[in-house]
C-alpha positions in Angstrom: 149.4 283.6 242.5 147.5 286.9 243.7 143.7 287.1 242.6 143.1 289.6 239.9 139.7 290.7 240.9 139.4 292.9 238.0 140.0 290.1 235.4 137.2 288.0 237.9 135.0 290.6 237.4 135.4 290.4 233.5 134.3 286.8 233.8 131.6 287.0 235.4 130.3 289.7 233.7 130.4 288.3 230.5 128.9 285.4 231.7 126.1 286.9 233.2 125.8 289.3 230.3 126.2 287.0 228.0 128.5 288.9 225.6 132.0 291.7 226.6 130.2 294.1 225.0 127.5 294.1 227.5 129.9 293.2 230.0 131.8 296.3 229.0 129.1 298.4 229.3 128.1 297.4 232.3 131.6 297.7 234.2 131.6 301.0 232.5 134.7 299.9 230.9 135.9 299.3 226.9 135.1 295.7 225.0 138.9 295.7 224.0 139.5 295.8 227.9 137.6 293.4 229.0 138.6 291.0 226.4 142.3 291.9 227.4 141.5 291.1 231.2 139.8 287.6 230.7 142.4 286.2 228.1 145.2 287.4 230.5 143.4 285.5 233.4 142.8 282.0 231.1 146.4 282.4 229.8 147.1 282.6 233.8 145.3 279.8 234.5 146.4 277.8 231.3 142.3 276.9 231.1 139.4 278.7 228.7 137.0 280.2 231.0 134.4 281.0 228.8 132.9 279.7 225.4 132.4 282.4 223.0 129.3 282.6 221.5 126.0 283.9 221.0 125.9 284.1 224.3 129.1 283.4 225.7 128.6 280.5 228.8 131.1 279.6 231.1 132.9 276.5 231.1 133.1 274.5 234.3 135.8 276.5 235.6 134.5 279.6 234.7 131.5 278.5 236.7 133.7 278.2 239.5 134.8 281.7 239.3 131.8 282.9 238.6 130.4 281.7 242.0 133.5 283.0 244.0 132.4 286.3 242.3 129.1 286.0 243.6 130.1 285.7 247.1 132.6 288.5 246.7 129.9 290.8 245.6 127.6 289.7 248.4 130.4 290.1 251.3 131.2 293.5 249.4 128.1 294.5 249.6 127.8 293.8 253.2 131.1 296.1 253.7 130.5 299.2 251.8 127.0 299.2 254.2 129.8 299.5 257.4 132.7 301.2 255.7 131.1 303.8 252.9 134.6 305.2 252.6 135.6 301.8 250.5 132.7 302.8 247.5 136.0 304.5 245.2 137.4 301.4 245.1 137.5 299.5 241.4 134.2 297.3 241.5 132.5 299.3 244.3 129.1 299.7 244.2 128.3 297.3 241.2 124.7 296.2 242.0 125.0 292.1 243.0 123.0 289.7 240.3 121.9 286.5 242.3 121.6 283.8 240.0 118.2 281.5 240.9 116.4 278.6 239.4 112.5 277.9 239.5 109.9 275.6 237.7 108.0 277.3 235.2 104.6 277.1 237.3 105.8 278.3 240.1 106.8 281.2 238.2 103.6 281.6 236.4 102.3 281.6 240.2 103.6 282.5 243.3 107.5 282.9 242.7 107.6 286.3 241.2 105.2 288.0 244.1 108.1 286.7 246.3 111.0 288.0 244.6 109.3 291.3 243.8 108.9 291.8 247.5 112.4 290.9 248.2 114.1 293.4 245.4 111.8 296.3 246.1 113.6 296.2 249.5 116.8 295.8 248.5 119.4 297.0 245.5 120.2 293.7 244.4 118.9 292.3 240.6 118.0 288.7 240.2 118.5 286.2 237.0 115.8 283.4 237.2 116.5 280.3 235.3 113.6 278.1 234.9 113.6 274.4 234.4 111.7 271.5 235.4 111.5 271.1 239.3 112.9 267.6 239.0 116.2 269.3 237.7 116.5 272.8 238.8 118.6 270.6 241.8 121.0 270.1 239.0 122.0 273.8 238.6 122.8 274.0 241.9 124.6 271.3 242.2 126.9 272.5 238.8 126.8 276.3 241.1 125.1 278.0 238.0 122.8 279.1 240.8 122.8 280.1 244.7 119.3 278.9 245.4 116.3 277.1 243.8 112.9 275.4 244.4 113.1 272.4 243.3 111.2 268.8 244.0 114.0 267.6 245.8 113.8 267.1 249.3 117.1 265.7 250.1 119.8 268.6 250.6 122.3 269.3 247.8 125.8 269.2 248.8 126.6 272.9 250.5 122.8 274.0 250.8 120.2 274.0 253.1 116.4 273.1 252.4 113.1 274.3 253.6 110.0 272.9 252.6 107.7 275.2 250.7 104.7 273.1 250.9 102.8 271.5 247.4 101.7 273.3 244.2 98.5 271.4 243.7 97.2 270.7 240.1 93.9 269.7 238.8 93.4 267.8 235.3 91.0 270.0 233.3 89.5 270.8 229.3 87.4 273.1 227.6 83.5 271.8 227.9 83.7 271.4 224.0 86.7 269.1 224.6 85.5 267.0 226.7 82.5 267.0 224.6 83.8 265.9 221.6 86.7 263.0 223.3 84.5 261.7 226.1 81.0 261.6 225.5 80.4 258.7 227.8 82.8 259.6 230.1 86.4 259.2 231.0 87.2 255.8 229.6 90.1 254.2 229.1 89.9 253.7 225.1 88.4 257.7 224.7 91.6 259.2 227.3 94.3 257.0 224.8 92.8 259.3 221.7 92.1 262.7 224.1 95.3 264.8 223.1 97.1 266.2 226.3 99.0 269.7 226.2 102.6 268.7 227.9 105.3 271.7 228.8 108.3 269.7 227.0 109.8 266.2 226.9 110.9 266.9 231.2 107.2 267.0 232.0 105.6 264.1 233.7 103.1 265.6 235.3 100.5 264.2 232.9 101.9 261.0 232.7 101.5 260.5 236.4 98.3 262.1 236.8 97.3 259.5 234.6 99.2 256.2 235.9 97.0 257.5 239.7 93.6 258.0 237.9 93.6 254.1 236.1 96.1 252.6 237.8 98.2 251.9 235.3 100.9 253.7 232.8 98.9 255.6 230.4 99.5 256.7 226.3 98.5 259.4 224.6 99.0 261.9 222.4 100.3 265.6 223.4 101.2 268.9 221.9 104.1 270.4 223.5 103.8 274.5 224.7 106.7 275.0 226.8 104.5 278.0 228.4 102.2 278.3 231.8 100.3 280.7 230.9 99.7 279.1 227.4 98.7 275.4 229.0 95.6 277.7 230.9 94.9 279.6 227.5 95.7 276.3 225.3 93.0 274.3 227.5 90.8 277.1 227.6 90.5 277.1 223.5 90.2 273.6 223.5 93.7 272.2 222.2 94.1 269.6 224.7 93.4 268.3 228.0 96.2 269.4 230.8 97.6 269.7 234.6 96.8 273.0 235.5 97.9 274.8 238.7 94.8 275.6 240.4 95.8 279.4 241.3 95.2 279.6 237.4 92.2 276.9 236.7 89.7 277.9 239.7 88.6 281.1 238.3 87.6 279.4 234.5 86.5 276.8 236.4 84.2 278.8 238.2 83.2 280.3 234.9 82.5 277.4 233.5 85.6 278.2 230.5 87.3 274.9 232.5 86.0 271.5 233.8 87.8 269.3 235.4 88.3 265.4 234.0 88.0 264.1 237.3 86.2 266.6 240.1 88.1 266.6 243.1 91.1 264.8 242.1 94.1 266.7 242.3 97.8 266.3 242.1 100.2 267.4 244.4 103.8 268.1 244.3 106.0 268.9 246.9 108.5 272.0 246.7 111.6 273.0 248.4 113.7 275.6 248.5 117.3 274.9 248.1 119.8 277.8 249.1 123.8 277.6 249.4 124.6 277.7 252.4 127.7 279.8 252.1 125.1 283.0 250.9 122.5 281.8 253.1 122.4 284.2 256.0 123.1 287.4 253.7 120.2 286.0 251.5 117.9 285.9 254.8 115.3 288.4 252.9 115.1 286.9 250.2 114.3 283.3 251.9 111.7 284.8 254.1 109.9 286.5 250.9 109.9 283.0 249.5 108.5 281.5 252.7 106.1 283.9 253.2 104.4 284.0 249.9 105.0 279.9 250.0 103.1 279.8 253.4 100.0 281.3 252.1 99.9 280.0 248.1 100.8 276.2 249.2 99.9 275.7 251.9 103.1 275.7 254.0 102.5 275.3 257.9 103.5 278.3 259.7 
């Protein structure tokens, strides 16, 4: 069965779109069209490719399709740089979308300097998912994305990993709060009534911060704020107690906005980056941004 590149195109576009109109638009190419091309394809392939919605996802083998297309547009890219004369051609000169997956902190830190340095020296666009570190490994292993940092130090199947070093956290509240829930200190009975701030139900960080500090697991109460910058802003005004990373907390600690629960005591957690290795050489740049920034912000060796 020949590949019809055009209906591949369609697929991934609405999948990365997450509708045909805007898939449509962007292949510069009627709705009615590129409904017409992804139907023919699944009726092909006797198989739904994607779940219509609002958005549309892919299903598992859409996925599938969706990461040949990203290696097409990669290698394509790579040829039209050697042979210009190809850039006619149906599909030619689409700019390539690289799918990527962070933790939400790393976002709110260091990750975007490094992939602003990467696209301001090259044409290609970028679609970050975030989730929690301990499961960003996940989306690569599903291929809903071509790299990722992630906790995981052990390689995913088809990737290659490169320590980034640790983001480093530090357990801090507003004076008043610690005012008010731990007048005589950091005792066990005042930190099970201290409400935390926690980034959603994935988050452990507190949890563990707290099982190291008394030796044992820990309750307590939490609001949830599934937001970085909200956890610093959130502490700040006195909400809760929470793992900061210290790129955010030194300069309201030096301020005196932040204390910290414990001084000195600090998390860390290891980071990796996680790239396929199938779009690892093309994506050279865009590893050594990530290195780069990593080296300086976490203390990577160089």
């Amino acid at each position: 069965m020949p590949v019809d590149y055009a209906a591949l195109r369609a697929v991934a576009a609405v999948v990365r779109t997450g509708s045909f109109e805007r898939a449509a638009a962007s292949l510069h190419v009627t709705p009615s069209a590129i409904s017409q091309r992804v139907k023919h394809l699944e009726e092909r392939l006797g198989a739904v490719l994607i779940e219509r919605g609002t958005p549309c996802t892919a299903t598992d083998k859409g996925l599938a399709l969706c990461r040949h297309m990203d290696r097409v547009g990669m290698l394509e890219k790579d040829l039209m740089a050697q042979l210009p004369e190809f850039s006619g051609l149906e599909g030619a000169g689409q700019r390539v979308t690289l799918n990527l997956a962070t933790n939400a902190d790393s976002l709110g830190t260091w990750f975007l300097e490094a992939i602003a340095s990467f696209t301001r020296a090259t044409d290609y666009l970028v679609n970050v998912a975030i989730d929690d570190e301990n499961h960003t490994a996940d989306w690569l292993r599903r291929g809903r994305v071509l790299a990722a940092v992630t906790a995981l130090e052990r390689p995913v199947q088809g990737c290659r990993v490169t320590p980034l070093g640790s983001m480093r956290y530090q357990a801090t509240a507003s004076p008043g709060f610690v005012a008010r829930y731990f007048p005589d200190g950091l005792t066990e009975e005042a930190f099970r009534r201290a409400p935390a701030l926690t980034f959603d139900q994935k988050d452990q960080l507190q949890t563990i911060w707290a099982r190291e500090v008394f030796g044992q697991a820990m309750s307590f109460p939490t609001h949830w704020l599934p937001s970085t910058q909200s956890f610093l802003e959130a502490s700040i005004a006195g909400m809760g107690w929470a793992l900061n990373p210290v790129q955010l907390a030194r300069r309201h600690l030096e301020c005196g906005d932040l204390v910290e629960l414990v001084p000195g005591r600090f998390l860390e957690r290891p980071l990796f980056w996680q790239i396929n290795r199938l779009a690892a050489d093309q994506l050279h740049e865009l590893s050594r941004s990530i290195l780069t920034v990593a080296r300086r912000d976490l203390g990577l060796p160089a």
